[in-house]
N, C-alpha and C positions, 0 to 999 in steps of 0.2 A: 242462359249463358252468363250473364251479371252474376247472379248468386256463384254460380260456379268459378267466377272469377274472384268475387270477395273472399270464396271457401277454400280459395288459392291461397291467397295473400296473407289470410288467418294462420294458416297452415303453414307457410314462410316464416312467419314474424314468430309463431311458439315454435317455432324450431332454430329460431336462432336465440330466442330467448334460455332455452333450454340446454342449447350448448353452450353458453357465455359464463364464465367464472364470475359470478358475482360478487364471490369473496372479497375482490382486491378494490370494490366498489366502495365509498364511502359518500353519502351527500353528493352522488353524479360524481366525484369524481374519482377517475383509476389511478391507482396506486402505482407509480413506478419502482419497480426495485433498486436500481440503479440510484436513486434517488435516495433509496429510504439504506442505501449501503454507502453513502457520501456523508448522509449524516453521522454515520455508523463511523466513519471511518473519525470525525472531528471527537465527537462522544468521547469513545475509547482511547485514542490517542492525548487527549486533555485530561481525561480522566482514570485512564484505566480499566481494569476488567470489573475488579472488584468493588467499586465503588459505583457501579453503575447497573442500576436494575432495569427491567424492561419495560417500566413503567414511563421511567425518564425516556428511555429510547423511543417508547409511540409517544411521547408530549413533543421529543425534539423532532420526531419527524409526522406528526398529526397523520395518523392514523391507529385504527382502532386494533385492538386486541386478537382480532378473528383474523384482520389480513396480514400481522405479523408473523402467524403459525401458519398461515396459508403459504407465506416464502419460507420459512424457519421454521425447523423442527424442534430449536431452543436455544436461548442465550448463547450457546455455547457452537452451535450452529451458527448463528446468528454474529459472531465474532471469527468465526474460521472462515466466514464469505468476502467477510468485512477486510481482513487481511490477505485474501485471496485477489480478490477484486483492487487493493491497495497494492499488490506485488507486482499484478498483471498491467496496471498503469505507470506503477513507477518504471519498471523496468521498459517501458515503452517511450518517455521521458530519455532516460537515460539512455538508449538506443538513437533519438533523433539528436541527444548533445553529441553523444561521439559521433555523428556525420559530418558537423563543422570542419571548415578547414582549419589544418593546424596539423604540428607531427604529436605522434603519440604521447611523449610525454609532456609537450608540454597543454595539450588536452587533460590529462589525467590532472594535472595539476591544475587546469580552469575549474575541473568537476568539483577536485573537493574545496576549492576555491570558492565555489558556486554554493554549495552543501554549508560552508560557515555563514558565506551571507545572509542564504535563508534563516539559519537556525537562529542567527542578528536579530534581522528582522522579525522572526517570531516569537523577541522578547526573553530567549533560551528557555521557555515553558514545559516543551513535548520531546523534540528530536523524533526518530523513524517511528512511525508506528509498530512495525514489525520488531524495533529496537524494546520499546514500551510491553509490548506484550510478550514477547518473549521471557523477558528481566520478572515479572509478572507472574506468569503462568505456564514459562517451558519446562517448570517439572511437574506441574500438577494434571494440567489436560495434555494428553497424547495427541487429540487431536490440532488442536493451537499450536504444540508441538512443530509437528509434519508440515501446515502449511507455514505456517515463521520460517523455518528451514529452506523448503521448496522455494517461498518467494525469496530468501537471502543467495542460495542458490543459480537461480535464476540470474539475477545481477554478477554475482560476479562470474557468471559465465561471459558475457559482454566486456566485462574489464579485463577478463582474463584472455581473454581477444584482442584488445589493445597492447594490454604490456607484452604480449607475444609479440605483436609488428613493432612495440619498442626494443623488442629486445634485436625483433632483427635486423633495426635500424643504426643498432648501435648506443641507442640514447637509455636504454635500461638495462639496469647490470643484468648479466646470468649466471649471476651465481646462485642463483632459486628459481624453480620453474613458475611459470609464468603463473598458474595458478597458486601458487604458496604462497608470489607477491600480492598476486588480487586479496586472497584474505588477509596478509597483513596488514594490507590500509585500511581495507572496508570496518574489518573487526576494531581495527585502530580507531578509527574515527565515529564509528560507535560507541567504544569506550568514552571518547570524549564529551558524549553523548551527555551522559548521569553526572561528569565533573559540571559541565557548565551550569545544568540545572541546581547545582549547590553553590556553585559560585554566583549564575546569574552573570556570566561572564563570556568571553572569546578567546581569555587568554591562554584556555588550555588546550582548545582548539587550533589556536596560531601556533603555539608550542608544537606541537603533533605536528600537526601540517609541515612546519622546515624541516624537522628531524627527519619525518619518514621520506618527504621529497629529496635530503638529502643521498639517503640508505637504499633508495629505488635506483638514482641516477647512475649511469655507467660511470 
């Protein structure tokens, strides 16, 4: 009965062994993707597409060569997650700002209020990733493409849900559908994006900002 108990347990233990991906293993430890797509997200958005090979991607996120193709099929893979995973958070971000109290527009103007201070604070370096990699590589790879799109999409589906309740509030003008204004800003203040990093400044950003809250307002 012993043996046949041990002859269990043998039989447990190589069969869990044998179903376990050990690819994503390094030195004991597992590789989280989530993790190694955060790093992904700092990488490319600091750097860019092209400046950055996969070699630097497994030193900035320490792991090996086998568990990056184990999550990624390649760089270029490897960047369309990175952007995905960056649209699907930001747009969730942005989804619990517009729950605050407050009327629509003058929310819409905390947001991109909010959007300059950061980009302040981050020294005017980067601006959106999805801004970055688009300006970059939206006419070279289709696929970088498609998800840039989707995740910019995505957003101003949200905004363009706000300025609807401003417009029926009375406090934003109708003279453009709600959606025409969502991409006025948003593209607006992307643009503002690539001045700042040459200026190294806010001031083209503050410019933008009155103008277009102007042009929004009923």
């Amino acid at each position: 009965m012993m043996v046949s108990f041990y002859l269990l347990v043998l039989k447990e233990v190589f069969s869990l062994y044998i179903c376990t991906d050990w690819s994503n293993y390094s030195m004991g430890y597992k590789h989280n993707k989530e993790n190694i797509l955060e790093v992904g997200y700092h990488v490319l958005r600091k750097n860019g597409y092209h400046k950055v090979g996969v070699n630097e991607i497994l030193k900035e996120a320490g792991i090996p060569k086998g568990s990056f193709y184990n999550f990624f099929e390649s760089k270029e893979d490897f960047a369309a997650q990175v952007i995905s995973h960056y649209g699907m958070t930001n747009r969730q971000w942005i989804e619990e700002f517009f729950k605050q109290k407050g009327s629509p527009f003058s929310l819409i103007k905390a947001f991109y209020k909010e959007l300059i201070d950061i980009n302040e604070q981050d020294n005017y370096s980067s601006g959106c990733l999805v801004n970055v990699m688009a300006n970059e590589t939206g006419r070279i790879y289709d696929k970088l493409a498609k998800v840039s799109d989707e995740s910019f999409e995505s957003w101003l589906e949200i905004l363009t849900k706000v300025i609807s309740e401003g417009q029926a509030s009375g406090e934003i003008t109708k003279k453009y559908p709600a959606k025409q204004l969502a991409e006025f800003l948003h593209t607006g203040m992307y643009g503002t994006f690539s001045r700042m990093k040459v200026t190294r400044s806010r001031e083209g950003m503050d410019e933008w900002y009155s103008m277009a809250m102007n042009f929004i307002k009923a």
